[in-house]
N, C-alpha and C positions, 0 to 999 in steps of 0.2 A: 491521498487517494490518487492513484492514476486510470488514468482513462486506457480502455484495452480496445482491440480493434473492432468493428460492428457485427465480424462473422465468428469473435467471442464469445462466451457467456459469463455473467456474474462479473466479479470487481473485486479487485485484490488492495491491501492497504501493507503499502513498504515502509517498514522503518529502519531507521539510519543512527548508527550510533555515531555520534560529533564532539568528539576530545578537544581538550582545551588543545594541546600540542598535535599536529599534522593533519591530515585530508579523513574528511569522515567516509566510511564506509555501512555498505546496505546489511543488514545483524540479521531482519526476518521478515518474510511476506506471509502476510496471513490473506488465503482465498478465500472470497467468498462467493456464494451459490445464489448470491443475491443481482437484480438488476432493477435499475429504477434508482428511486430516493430511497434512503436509507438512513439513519444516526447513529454513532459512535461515541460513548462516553470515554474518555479516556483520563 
């Protein structure tokens, strides 16, 4: 989860695909319309 700036709204969750061989790279950001606490099954 990253934090986004305070004149944002809602919270977005990056993920990163990370291969055994070279530098991992960001694959998809899912936005969300939510602010506050939250929970994520994953």
């Amino acid at each position: 989860h990253h934090s986004r700036t305070s004149n944002s709204t809602g919270a977005e969750v990056v993920l990163y695909h990370l291969p055994r061989e070279g530098s991992c790279r960001k694959s998809h950001i899912l936005k969300l319309n939510r602010t506050g606490k939250f929970a994520l099954n994953v």
